[in-house]
Each structure stands twice: as C-alpha cells, then as structure tokens.
Backbone and ligand atoms as CSV (ligand in chain L), in Angstrom:
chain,resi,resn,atom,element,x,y,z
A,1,UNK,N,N,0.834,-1.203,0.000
A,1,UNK,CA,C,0.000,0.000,0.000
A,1,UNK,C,C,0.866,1.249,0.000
A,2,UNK,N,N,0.424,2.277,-0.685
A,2,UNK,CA,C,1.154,3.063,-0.555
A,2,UNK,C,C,1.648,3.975,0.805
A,3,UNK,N,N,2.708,4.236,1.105
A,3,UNK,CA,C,2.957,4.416,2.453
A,3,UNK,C,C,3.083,6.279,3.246
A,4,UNK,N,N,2.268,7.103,1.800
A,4,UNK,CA,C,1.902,7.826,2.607
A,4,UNK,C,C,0.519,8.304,2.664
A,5,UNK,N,N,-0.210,6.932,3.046
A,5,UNK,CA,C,-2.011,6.562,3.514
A,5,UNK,C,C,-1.576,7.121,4.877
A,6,UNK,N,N,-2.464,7.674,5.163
A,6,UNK,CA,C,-2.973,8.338,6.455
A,6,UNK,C,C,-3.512,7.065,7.545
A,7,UNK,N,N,-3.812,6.162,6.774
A,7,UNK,CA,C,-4.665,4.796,7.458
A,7,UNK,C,C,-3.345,3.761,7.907
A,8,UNK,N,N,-3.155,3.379,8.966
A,8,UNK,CA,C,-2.263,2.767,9.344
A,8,UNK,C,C,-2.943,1.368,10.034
A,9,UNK,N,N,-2.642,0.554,8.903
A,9,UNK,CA,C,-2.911,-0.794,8.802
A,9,UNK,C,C,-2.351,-1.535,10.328
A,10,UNK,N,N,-3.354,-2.090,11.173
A,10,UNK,CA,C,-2.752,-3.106,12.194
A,10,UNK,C,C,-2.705,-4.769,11.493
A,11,UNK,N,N,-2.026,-5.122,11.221
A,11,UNK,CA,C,-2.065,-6.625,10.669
A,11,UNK,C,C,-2.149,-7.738,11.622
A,12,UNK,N,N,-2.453,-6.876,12.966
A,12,UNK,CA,C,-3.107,-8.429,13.867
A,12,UNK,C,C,-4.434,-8.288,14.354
A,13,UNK,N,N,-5.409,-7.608,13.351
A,13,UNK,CA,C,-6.319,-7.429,13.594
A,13,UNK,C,C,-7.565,-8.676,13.200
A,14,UNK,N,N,-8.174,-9.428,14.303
A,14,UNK,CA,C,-9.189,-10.521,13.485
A,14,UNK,C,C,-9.317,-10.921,12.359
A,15,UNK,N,N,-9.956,-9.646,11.631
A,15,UNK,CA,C,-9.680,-10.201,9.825
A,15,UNK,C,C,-8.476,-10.816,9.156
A,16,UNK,N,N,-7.839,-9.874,9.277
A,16,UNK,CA,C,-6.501,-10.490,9.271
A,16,UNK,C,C,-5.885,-11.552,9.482
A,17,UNK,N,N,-6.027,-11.860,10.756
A,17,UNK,CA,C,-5.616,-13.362,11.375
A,17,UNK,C,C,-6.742,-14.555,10.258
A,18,UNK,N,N,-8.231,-13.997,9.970
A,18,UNK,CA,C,-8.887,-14.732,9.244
A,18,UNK,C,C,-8.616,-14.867,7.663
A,19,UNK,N,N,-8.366,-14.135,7.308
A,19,UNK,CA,C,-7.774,-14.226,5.890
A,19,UNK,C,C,-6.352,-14.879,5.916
A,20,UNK,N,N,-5.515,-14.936,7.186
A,20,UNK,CA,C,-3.811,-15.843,7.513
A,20,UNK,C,C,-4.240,-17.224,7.668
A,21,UNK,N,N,-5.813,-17.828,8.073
A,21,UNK,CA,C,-6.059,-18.947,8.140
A,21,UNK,C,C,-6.356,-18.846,9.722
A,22,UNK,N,N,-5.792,-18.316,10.249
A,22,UNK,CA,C,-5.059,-18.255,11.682
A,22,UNK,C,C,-6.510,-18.867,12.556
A,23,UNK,N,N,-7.373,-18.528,12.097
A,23,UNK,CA,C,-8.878,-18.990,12.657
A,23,UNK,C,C,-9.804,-18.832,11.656
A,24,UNK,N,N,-10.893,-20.002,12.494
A,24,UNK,CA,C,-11.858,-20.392,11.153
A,24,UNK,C,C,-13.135,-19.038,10.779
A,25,UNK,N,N,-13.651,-19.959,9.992
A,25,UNK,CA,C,-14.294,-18.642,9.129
A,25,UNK,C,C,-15.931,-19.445,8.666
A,26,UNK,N,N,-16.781,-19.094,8.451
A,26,UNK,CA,C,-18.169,-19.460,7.790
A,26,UNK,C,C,-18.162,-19.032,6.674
A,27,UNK,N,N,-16.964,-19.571,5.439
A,27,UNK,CA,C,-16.971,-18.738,3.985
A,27,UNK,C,C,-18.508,-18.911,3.432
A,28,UNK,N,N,-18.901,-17.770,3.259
A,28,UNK,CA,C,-19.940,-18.130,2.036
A,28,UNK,C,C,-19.410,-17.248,0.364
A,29,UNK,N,N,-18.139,-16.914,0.249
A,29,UNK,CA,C,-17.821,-16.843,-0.893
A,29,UNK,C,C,-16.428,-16.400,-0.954
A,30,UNK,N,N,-15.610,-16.609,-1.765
A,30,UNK,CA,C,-14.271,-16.342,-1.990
A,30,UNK,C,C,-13.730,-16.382,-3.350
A,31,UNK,N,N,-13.139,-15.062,-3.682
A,31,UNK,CA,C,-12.609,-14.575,-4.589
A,31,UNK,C,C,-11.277,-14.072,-4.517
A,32,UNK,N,N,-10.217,-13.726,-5.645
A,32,UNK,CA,C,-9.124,-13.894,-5.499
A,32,UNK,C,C,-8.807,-12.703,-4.729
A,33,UNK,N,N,-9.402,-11.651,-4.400
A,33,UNK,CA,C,-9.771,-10.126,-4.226
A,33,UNK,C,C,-10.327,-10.266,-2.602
A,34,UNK,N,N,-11.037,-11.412,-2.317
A,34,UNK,CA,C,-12.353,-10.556,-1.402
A,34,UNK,C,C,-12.565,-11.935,-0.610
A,35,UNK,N,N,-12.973,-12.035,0.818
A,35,UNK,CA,C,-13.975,-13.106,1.197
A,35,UNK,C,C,-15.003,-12.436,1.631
A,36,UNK,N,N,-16.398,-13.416,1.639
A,36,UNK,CA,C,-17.476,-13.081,2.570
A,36,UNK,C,C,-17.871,-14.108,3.024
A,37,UNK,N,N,-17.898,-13.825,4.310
A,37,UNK,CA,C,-18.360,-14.782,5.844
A,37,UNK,C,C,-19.331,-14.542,6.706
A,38,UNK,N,N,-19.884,-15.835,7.461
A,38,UNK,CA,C,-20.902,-15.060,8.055
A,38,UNK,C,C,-20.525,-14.415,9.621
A,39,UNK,N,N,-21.103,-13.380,9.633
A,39,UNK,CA,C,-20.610,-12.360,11.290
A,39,UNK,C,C,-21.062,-13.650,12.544
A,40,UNK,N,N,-20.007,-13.589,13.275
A,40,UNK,CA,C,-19.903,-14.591,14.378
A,40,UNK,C,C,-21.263,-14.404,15.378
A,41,UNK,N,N,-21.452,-12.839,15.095
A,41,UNK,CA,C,-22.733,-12.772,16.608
A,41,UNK,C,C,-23.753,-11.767,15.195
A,42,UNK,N,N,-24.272,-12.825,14.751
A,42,UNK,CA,C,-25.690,-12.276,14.104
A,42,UNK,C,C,-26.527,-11.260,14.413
A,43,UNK,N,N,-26.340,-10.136,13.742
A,43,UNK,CA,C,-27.848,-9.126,13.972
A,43,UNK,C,C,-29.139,-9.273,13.814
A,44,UNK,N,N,-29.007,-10.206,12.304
A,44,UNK,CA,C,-30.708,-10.568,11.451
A,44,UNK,C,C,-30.138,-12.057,11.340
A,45,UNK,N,N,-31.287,-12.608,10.636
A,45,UNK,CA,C,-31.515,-13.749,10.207
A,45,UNK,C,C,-30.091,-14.170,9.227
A,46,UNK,N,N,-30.158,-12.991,8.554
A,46,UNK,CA,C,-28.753,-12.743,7.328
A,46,UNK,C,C,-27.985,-11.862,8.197
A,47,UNK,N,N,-26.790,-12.601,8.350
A,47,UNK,CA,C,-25.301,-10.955,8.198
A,47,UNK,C,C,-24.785,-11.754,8.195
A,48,UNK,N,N,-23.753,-11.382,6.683
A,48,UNK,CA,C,-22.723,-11.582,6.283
A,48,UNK,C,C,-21.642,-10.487,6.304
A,49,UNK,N,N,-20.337,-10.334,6.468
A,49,UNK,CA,C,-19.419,-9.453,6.073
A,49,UNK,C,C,-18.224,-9.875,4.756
A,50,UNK,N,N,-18.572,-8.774,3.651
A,50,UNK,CA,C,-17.588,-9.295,2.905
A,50,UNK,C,C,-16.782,-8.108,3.014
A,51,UNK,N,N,-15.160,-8.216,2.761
A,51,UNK,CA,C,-13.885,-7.787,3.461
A,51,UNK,C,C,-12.775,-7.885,2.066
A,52,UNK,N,N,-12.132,-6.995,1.625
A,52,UNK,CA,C,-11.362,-7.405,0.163
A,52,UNK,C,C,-10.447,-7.861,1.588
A,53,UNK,N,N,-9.035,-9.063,0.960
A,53,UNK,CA,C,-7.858,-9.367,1.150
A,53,UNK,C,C,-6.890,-8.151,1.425
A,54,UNK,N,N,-6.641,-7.196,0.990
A,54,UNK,CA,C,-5.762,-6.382,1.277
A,54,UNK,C,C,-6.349,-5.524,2.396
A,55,UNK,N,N,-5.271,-5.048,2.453
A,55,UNK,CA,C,-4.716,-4.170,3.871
A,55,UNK,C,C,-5.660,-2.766,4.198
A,56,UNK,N,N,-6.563,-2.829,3.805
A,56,UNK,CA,C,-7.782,-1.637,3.838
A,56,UNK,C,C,-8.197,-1.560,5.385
A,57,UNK,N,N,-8.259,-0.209,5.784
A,57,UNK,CA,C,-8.924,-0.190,7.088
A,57,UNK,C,C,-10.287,0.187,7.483
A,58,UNK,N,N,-10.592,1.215,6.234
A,58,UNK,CA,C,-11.865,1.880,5.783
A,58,UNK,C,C,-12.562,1.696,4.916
A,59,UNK,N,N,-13.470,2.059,4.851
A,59,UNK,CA,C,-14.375,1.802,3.615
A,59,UNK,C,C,-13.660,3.212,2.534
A,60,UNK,N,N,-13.592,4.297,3.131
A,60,UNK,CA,C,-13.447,5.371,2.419
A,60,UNK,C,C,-11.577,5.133,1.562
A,61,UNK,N,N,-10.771,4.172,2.608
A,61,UNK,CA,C,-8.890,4.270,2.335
A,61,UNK,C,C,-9.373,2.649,1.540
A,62,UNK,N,N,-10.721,2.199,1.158
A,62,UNK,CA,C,-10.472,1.121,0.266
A,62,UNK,C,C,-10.718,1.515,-1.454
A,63,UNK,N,N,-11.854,2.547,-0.917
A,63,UNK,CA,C,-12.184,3.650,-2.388
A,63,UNK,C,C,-11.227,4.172,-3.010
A,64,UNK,N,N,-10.334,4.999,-1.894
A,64,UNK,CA,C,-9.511,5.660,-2.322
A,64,UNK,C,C,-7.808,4.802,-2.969
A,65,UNK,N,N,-7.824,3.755,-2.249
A,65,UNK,CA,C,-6.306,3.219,-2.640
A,65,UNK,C,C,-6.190,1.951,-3.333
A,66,UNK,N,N,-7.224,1.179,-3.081
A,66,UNK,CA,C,-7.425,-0.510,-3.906
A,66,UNK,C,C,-7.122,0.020,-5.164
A,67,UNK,N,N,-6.923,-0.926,-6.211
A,67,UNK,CA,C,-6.934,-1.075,-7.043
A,67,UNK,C,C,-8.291,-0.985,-8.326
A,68,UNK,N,N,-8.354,-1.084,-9.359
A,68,UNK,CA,C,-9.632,-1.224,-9.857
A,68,UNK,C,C,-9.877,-2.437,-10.059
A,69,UNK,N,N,-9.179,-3.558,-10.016
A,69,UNK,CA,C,-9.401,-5.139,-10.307
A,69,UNK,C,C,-10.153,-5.103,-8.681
A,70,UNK,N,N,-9.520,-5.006,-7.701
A,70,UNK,CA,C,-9.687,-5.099,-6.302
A,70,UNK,C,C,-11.167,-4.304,-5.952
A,71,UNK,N,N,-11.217,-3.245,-6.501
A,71,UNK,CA,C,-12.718,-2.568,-6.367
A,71,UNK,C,C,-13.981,-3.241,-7.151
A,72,UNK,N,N,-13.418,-4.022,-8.243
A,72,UNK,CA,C,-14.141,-4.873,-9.152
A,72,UNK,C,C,-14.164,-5.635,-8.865
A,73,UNK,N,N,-13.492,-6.385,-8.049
A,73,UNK,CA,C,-14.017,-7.865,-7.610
A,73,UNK,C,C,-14.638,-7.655,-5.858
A,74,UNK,N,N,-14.261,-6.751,-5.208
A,74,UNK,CA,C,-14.923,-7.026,-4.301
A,74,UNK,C,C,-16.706,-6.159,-4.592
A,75,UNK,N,N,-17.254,-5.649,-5.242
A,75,UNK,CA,C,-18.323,-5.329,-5.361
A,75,UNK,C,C,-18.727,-6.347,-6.566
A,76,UNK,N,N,-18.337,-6.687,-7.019
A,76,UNK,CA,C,-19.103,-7.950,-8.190
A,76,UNK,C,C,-19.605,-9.034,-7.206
A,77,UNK,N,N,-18.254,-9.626,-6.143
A,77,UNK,CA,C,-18.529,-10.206,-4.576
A,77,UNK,C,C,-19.982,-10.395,-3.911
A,78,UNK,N,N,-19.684,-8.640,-3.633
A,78,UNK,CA,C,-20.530,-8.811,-2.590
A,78,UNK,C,C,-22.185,-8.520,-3.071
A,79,UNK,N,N,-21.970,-8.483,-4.233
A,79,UNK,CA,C,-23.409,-8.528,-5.522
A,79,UNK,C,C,-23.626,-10.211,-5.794
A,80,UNK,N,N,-22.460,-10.912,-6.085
A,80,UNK,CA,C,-23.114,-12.325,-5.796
A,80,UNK,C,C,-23.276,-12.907,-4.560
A,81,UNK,N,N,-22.924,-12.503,-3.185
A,81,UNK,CA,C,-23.163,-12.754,-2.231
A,81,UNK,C,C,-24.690,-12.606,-1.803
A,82,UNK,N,N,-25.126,-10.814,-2.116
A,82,UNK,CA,C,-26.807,-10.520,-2.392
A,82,UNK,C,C,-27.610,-11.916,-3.035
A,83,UNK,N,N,-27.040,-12.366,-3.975
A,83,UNK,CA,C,-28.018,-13.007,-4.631
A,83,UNK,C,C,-27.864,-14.502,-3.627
A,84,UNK,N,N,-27.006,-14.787,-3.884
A,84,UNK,CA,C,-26.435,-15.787,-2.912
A,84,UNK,C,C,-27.646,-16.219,-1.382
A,85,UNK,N,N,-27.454,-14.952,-1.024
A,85,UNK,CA,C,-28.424,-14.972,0.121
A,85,UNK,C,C,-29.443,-14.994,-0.159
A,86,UNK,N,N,-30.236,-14.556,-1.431
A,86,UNK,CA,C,-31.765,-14.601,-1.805
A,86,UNK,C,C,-32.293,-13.526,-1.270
A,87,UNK,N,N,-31.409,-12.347,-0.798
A,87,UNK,CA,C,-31.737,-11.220,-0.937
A,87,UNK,C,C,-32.248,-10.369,-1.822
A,88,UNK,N,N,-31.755,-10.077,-3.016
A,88,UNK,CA,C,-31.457,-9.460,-3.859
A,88,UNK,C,C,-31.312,-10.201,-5.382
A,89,UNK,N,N,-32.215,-10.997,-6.496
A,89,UNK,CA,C,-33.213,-10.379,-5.980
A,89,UNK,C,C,-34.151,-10.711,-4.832
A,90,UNK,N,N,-35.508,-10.272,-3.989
A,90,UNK,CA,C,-35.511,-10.589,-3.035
A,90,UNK,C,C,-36.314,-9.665,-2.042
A,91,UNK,N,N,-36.362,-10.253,-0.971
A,91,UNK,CA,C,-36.873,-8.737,0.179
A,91,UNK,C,C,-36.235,-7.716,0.259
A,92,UNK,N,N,-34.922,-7.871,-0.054
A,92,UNK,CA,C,-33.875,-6.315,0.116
A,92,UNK,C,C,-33.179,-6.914,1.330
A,93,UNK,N,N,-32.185,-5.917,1.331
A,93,UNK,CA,C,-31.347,-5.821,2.887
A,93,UNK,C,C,-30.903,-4.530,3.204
A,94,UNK,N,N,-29.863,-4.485,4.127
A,94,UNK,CA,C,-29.321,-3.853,4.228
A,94,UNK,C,C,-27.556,-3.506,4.112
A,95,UNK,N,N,-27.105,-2.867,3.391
A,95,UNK,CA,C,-25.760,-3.248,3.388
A,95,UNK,C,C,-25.442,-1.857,4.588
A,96,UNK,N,N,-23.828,-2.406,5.392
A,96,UNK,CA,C,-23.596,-1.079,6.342
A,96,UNK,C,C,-22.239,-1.067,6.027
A,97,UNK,N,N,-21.815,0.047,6.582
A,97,UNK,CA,C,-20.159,-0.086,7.013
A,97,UNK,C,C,-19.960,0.643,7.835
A,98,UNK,N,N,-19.318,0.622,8.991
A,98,UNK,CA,C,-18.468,1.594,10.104
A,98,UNK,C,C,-17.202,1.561,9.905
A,99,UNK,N,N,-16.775,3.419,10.026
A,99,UNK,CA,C,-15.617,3.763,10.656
A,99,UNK,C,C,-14.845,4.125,11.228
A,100,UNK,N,N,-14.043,4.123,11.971
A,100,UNK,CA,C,-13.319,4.654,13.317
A,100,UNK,C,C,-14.567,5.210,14.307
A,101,UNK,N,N,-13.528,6.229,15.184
A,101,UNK,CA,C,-15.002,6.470,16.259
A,101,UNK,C,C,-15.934,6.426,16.314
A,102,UNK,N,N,-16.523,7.342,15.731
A,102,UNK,CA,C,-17.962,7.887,15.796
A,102,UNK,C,C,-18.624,6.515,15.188
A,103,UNK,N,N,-17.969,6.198,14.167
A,103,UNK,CA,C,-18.618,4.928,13.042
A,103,UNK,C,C,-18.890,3.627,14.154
A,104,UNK,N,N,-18.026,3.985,15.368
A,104,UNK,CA,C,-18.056,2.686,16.192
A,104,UNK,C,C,-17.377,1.620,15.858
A,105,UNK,N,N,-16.765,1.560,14.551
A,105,UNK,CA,C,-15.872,0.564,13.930
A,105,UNK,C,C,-15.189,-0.808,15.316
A,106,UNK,N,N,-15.426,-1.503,15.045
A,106,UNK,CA,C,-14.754,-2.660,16.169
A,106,UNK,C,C,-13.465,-3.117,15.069
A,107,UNK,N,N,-13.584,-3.480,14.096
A,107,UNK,CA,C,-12.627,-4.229,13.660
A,107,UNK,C,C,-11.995,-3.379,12.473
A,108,UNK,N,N,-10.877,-3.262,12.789
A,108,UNK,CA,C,-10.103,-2.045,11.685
A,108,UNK,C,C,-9.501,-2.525,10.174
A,109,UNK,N,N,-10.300,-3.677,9.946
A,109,UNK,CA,C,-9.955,-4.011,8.390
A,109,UNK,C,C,-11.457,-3.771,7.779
A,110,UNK,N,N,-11.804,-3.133,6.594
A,110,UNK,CA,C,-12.875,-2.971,5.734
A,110,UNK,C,C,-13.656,-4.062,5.797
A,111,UNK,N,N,-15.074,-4.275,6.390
A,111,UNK,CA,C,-15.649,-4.627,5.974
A,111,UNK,C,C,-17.498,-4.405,5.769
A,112,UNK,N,N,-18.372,-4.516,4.432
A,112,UNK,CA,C,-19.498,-4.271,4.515
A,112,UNK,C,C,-20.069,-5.809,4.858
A,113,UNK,N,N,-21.269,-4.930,6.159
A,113,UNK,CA,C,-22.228,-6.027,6.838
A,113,UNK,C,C,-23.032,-5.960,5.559
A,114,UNK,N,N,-23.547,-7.407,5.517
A,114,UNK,CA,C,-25.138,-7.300,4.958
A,114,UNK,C,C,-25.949,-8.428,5.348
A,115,UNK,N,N,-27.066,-7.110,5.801
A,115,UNK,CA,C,-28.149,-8.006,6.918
A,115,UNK,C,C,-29.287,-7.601,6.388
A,116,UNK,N,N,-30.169,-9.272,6.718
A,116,UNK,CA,C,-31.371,-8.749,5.954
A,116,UNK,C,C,-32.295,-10.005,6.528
A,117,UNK,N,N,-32.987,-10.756,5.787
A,117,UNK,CA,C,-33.780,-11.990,6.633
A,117,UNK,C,C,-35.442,-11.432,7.251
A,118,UNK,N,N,-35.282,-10.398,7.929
A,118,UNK,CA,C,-36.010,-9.352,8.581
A,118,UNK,C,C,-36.286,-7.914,7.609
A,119,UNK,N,N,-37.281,-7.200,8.461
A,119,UNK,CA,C,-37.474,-5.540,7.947
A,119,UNK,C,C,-36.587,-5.047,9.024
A,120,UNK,N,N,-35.673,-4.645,8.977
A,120,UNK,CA,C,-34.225,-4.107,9.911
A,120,UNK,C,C,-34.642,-2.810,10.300
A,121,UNK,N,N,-35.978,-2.323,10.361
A,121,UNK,CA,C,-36.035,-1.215,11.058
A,121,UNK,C,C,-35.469,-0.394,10.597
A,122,UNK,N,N,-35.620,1.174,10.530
A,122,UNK,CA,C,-35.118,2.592,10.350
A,122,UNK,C,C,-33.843,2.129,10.410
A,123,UNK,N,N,-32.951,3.111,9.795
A,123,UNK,CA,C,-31.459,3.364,9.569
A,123,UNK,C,C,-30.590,3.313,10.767
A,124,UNK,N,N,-30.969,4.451,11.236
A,124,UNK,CA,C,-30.210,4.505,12.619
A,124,UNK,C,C,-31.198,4.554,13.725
A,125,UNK,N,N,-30.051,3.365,14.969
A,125,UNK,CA,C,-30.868,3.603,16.276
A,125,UNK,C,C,-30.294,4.740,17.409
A,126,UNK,N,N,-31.165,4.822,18.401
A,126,UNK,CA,C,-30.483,5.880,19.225
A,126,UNK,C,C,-30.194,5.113,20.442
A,127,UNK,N,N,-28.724,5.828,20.667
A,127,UNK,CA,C,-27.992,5.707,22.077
A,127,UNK,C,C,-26.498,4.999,21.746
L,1,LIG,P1,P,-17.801,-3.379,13.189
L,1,LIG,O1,O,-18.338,-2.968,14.522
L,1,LIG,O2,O,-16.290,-3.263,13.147
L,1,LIG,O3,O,-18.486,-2.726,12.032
L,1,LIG,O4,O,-18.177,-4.901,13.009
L,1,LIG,C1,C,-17.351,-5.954,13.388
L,1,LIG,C2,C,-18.152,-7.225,13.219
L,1,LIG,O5,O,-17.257,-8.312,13.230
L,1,LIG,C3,C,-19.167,-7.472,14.335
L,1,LIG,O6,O,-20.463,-7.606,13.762
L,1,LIG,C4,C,-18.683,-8.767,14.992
L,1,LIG,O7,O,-19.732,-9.608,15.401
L,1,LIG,C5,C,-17.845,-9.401,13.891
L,1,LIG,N1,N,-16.773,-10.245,14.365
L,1,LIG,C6,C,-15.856,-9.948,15.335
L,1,LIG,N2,N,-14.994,-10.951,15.498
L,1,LIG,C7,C,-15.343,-11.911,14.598
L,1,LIG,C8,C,-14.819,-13.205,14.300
L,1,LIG,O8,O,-13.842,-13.675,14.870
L,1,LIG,N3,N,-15.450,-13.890,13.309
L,1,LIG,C9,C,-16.533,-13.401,12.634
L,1,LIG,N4,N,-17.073,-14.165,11.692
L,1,LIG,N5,N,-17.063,-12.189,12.903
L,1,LIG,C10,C,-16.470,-11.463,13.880
C-alpha cells in the first residue's frame, strides 16, 4: 500500500488473522480479491461481512487506494453474495459499514455487513 495513507494498517487485527487462516471462518464466498463470511454474533436472520484481502482499514482508504481489479471484484462479490443470500433479488437488505469512532468501527480491516432476513427497522438507532 502506498505508504503515505494516512490509514495505518494493524495486521493483527481478526480479519486479518482470518484471511492468515489463523482462525476459522463461515466462507460463504471467496474470490481472489475478497472473502465473505458469516458475522460470528448475528444481527438478522442474514449478516454476512464481505472484506477485500488487502490491507484496507476503511471503507473510504479502500475507495480511495485498492486497485480497480480489487474494487471490481470485491463489489461484483458482494453482488453475488446478495443473490447468494436470496436477498437481492428478493426482500432487500441492508448493506452497512463503520468507521473509526464515531462509526463505532470494532474491527479495523474494511468490511461491509449485509443483513437482511427481517425488515431491519429505520437506519439509525439511538444511544
Ligand atoms: P464493526 O463494529 O467493526 O463494524 O463490526 C465488526 C463485526 O465483526 C461485528 O459484527 C462482529 O460480530 C464481527 N466479528 C468480530 N470478530 C469476529 C470473528 O472472529 N469472526 C466473525 N465471523 N465475525 C467477527
């Protein structure tokens, strides 16, 4: 990555260790670019997180620095993942992403939730 990103990659971060093998995973799809798995502590019926392979911390430092093969395969991804789930086409879902503080971010490698199964209620909750 280029090394004067503002985003400073931790490489022992969960994902990480999950994409090293280092611990197991619920693949529901994998590409040379991208996995998507299912989230260990479920929101809906559906959540999955798909996550490109590289060193991204944000959603915004994955826009900005991936590649275009890498931006192309992880949204082609997580479009067959939609279908995959029988989301999309489908009842709909929701796709999310958090970042850093405010975003509440827990895990500092990129990844979009997508949850659905349910009507997920308004956008945002309070508190
Ligand atoms: P964030 O708050 O960073 O947007 O979301 C992190 C998500 O990662 C949470 O929904 C959490 O349940 C999930 N998560 C944390 N650790 C693991 C893990 O070891 N395996 C899986 N599959 N999901 C995890």
């Amino acid at each position: 990555m280029p090394s004067t990103s503002h985003h400073a990659y931790d490489p022992s971060n969960i994902f990480a260790r999950i994409l090293r093998g280092e611990i197991p995973n619920k693949t529901v799809l994998e590409t040379t670019h991208t996995l998507a798995f299912h989230d260990i502590h479920p929101q809906a019926p559906i959540h999955v997180l798909v996550i490109p392979k590289g060193p991204y911390v944000t959603f915004d430092h994955f826009a900005a620095e991936a590649s275009a093969e890498e931006l192309t395969d992880f949204h082609r991804t997580a479009a067959s993942v939609c279908a995959m789930l029988g989301v999309a086409p489908g009842e709909g879902y929701r796709a999310i992403t958090n970042a850093g503080a405010h975003g509440m971010q827990e895990v500092p490698h990129y990844h979009l939730h997508i949850l659905g199964g349910k009507v997920m209620g308004r956008m945002l909750g309070h508190g």
